[in-house]
C-alpha positions as CSV (number, residue, x, y, z in Angstrom):
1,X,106.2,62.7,-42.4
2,X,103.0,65.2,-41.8
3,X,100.7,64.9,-39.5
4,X,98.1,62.9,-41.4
5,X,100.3,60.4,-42.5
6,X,101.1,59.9,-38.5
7,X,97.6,59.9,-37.9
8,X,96.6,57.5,-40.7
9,X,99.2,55.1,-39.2
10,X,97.9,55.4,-35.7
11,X,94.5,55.2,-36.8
12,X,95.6,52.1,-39.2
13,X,97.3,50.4,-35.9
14,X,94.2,51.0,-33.7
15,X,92.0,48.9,-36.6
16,X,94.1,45.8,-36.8
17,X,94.7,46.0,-33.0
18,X,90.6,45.9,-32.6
19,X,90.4,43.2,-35.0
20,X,92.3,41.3,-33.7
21,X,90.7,41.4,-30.7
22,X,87.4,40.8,-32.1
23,X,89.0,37.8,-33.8
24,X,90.3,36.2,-30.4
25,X,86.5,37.2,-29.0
26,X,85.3,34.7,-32.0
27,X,88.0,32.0,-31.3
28,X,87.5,31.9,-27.6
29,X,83.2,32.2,-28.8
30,X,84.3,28.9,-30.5
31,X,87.3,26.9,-28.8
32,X,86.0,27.1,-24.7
33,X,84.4,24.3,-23.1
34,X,81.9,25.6,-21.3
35,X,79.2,28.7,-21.0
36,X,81.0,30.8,-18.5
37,X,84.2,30.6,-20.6
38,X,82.6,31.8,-23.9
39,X,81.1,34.2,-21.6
40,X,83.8,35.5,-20.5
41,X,85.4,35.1,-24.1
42,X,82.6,36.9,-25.7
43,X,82.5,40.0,-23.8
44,X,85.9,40.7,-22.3
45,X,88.4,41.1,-25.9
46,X,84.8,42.2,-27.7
47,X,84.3,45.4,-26.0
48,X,88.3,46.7,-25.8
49,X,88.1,45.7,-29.7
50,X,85.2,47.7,-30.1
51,X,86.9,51.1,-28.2
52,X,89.8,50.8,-30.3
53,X,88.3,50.5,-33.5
54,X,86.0,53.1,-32.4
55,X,89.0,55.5,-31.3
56,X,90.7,54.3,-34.9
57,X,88.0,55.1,-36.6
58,X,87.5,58.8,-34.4
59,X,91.7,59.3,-35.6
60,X,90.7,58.7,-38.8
61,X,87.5,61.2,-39.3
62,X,88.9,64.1,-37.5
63,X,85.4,65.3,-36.8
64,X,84.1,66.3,-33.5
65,X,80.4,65.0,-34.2
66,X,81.9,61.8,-35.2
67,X,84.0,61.6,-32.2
68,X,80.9,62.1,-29.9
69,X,78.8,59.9,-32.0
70,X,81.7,57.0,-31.0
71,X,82.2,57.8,-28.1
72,X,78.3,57.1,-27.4
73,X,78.6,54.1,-29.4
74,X,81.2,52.6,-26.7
75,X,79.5,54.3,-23.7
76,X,76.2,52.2,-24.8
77,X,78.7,49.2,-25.0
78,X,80.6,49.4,-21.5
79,X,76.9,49.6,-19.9
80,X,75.6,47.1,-21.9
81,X,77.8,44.5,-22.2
82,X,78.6,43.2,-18.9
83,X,75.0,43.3,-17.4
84,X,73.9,41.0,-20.9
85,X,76.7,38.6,-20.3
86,X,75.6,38.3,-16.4
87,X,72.2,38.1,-17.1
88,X,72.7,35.6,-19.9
89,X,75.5,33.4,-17.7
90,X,72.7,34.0,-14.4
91,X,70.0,32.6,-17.2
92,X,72.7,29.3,-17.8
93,X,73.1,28.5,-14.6
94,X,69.6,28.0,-13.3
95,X,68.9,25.7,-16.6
96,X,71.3,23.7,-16.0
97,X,74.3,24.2,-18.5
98,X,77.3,25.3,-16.2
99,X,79.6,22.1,-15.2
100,X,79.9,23.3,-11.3
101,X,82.9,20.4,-11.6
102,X,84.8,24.0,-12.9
103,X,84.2,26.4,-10.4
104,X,86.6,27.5,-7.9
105,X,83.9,29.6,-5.7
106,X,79.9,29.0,-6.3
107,X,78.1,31.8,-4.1
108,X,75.5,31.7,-6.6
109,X,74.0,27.9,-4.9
110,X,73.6,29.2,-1.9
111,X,71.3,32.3,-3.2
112,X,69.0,30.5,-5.6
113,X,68.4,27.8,-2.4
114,X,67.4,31.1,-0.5
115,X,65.4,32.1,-3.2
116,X,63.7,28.9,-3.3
117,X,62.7,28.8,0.1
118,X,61.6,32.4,0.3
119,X,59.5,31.5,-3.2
120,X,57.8,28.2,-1.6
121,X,57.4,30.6,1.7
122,X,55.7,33.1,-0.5
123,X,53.5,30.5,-2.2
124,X,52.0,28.8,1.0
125,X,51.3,32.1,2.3
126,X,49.1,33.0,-1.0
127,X,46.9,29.5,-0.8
128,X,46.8,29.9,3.5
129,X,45.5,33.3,2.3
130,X,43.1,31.7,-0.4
131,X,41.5,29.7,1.7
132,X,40.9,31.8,4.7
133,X,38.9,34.1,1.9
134,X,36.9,30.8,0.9
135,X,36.5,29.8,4.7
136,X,34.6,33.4,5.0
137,X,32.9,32.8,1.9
138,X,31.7,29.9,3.5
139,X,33.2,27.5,0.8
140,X,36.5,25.1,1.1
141,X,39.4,25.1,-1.5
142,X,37.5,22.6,-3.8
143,X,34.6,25.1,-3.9
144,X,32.0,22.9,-2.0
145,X,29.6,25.6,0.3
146,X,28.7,24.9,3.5
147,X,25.0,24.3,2.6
């Protein structure tokens, strides 16, 4: 056996091994029950599919320029894929579509009710601060002057 035919195999192994991969991404995309599952289904298999068809497809070029190109291609995906699959499952559970029923720890309750007060706090501040501008204006909040 040469060299390229050892390659070629590894290369050929590194494909089907990132396809399947990507395949159990799509089942899991398709079978879980709830957001954070398909989630976690979407970008966990989906980005270790991704570096080894990448490094497959690096084996089977044998070209440096290529080889950075990929490796940039999977650099961009380790950044972006977990911080769009938090912001998307972040995004799900202030709508409403995660069944709390499932979780084993919820720290994220306890944060958006801090949120919520510090939001409210924030919003009484701006119309206390609205209306003492009107007061010296000489006007109320319904825009009725003194005269």
């Amino acid at each position: 056996m040469t060299t390229d035919t050892v390659l070629d195999v590894v290369a050929g192994t590194l494909f089907i091994g990132g396809a399947l991969l990507a395949l159990v991404a799509g089942l899991g995309i398709v079978r879980f029950p709830d957001l954070l599952s398909r989630m976690h289904a979407a970008t966990k298999p989906q980005v270790l599919g991704l570096m080894l068809l990448m490094t497959g497809l690096g084996i089977e070029l044998r070209s440096v320029t290529a080889g950075i190109t990929l490796f940039l291609v999977v650099a961009f995906q380790l950044v972006t894929g977990p911080i769009s699959a938090h912001m998307l499952s972040r995004a799900g559970y202030r709508t409403g579509k995660v069944d709390h029923s499932l979780l084993v720890v919820d720290e994220l309750t306890e944060d958006l009710e801090r949120a919520e007060k510090l939001d409210e706090l924030d919003r009484l501040e701006l119309e206390r601060e609205r209306d003492a501008a009107l007061a010296d204006e000489g006007r109320d909040a319904r825009g009725i002057t003194d005269d």
